[in-house]
N, C-alpha and C positions, 0 to 999 in steps of 0.2 A: 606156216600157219600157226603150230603151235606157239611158236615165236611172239606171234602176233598179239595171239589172244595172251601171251604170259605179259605182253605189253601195254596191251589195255586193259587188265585184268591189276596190273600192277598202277596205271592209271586209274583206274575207277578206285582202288584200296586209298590213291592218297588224294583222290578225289573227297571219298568219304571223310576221311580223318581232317582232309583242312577243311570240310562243312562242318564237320563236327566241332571243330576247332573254334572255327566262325562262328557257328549257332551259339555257344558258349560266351564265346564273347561280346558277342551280339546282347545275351541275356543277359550275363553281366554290365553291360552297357546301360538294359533297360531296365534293370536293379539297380545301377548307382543314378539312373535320372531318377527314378521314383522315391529312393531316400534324398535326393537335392531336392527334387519339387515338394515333397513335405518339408525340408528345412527351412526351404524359400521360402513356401505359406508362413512357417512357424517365424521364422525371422520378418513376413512381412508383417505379418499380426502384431510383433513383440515392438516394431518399430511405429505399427501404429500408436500403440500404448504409451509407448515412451514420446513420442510427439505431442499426444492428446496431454500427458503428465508434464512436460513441456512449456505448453502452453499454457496450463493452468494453474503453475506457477510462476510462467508471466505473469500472468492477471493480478495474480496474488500479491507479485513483487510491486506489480505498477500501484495497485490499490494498496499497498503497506507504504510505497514510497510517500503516493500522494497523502495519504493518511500522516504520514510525519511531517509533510513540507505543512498542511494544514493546521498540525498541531503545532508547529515551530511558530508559524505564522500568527496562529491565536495567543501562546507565550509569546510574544515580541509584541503582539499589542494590548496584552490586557498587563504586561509590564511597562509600555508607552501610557494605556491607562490608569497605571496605578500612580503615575508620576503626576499625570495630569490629574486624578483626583486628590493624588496628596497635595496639589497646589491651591486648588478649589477650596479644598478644606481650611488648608494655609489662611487663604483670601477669607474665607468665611468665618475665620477665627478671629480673625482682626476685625474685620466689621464688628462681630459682638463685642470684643473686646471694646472698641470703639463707640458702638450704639451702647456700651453700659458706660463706658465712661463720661458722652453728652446727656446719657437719663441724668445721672447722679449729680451732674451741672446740673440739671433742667429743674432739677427734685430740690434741692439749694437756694435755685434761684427762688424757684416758687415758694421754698419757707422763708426767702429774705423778704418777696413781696407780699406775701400774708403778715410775714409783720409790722411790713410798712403801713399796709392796710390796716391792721391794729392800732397804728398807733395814731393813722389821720383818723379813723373814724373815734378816737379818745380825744383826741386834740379839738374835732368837730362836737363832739357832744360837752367838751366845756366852754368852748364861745359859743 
């Protein structure tokens, strides 16, 4: 009998010691979940942040993109119209030129016929 109990007696000792063991590890267990599960939050937070920062330099990049393809666009045509106006100009230079050079006929002519008219109405007043 003694036998017995020094057997369960030695059973229940290493009973105790591997719960002890267990409980330990156990807790250790539920102290490295609860330092993960706060990193996790911490990391899912951080990953929101960087998504949301992300995303709104998408935006940024699309709206800088488009902002240059608009500007390139506007430089390509007001240097298409500069070409076109310098042509206009061209065109309009030459007209004046031209409308001053048939005044200056027209201005000519009219002093050749004014003094044509001088000379019939002198011709006219001696017959």
């Amino acid at each position: 009998m003694n036998r017995i109990r020094q057997i369960i007696l030695g059973v229940c000792v290493l009973a105790t010691i591997g719960g002890t063991i267990w409980a330990q590890g156990a807790f250790r267990k539920l102290k490295d979940y609860k330092v993960v599960t706060k990193e996790n939050k911490t990391l899912v937070a951080e990953k929101k942040a960087l998504q949301d920062s992300l995303r709104i330099h998408k935006e940024w990049l699309a709206k800088s993109l488009i902002d240059t393809r608009n500007a390139t666009e506007l430089y390509s045509l007001s240097k298409g119209m500069t070409a076109s106006f310098q042509s206009v100009i061209a065109v309009m230079r030459d007209s004046v030129i031209k409308i001053n050079r048939d005044r200056s006929k027209l201005e000519a002519r009219v002093l050749e016929l004014q003094k044509d008219l001088e000379k019939a109405r002198q011709k006219k007043k001696l017959f």
